[in-house]
N, C-alpha and C positions, 0 to 999 in steps of 0.2 A: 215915414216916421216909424221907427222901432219901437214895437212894444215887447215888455221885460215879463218873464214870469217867475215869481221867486219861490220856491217850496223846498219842503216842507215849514209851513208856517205853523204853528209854532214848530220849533227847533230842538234836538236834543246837543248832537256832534257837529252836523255840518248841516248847510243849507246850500242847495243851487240857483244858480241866476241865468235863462237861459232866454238869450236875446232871438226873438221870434221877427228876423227881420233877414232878407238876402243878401244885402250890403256887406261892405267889409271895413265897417266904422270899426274905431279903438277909442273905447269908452275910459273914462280914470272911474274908480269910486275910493269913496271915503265908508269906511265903521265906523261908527262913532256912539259912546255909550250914552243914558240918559241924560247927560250931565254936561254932554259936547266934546269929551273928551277921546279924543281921537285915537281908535284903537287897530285901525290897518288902513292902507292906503295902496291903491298901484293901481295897474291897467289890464284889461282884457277885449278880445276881440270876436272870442270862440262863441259858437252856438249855447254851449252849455259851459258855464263858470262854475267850479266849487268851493265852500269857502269853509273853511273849517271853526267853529265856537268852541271847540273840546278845552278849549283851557281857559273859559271866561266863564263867572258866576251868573247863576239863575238870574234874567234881569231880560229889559228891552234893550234895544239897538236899533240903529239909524243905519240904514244903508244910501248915500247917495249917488248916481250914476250922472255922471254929464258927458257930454260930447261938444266942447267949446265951440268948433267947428259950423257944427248945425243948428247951436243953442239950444239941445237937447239938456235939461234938468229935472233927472225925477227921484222922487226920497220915498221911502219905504219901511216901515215899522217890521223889525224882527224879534220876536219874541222866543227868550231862551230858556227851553224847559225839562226836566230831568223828564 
């Protein structure tokens, strides 16, 4: 089972997501703002993900990671900070 590590938490520009696992799973995630409303989606598979916030306002966000495959589901609180 992959474990994910996401930093810098809190956030200014960007945040990484860097799957700490050997495998060569292709994860989907979802952004999604306080409020559920979906603010990026798509897939990755690399060790180290980047994601960029530099154009959303100071606020929380939801990251979600699944892997349908393995029923891998895990959510994560990103907080965005000047």
């Amino acid at each position: 089972m992959p474990s994910f590590k996401i930093y810098p938490n809190p956030a200014s520009d960007f945040f990484f997501v860097e799957v700490e696992d050997e495998s060569n799973l292709t994860f989907q995630y979802q952004l999604t703002d306080i409020n559920g409303n979906l603010i990026k989606s798509g897939y990755f598979n690399k060790n180290q993900n980047k994601f960029d916030l530099s154009q959303l306002s100071n606020s929380s966000y939801f990251l979600v990671i699944l892997n349908r495959e393995n029923g891998i589901k895990k959510s994560f609180q990103i907080q965005k900070a000047q």
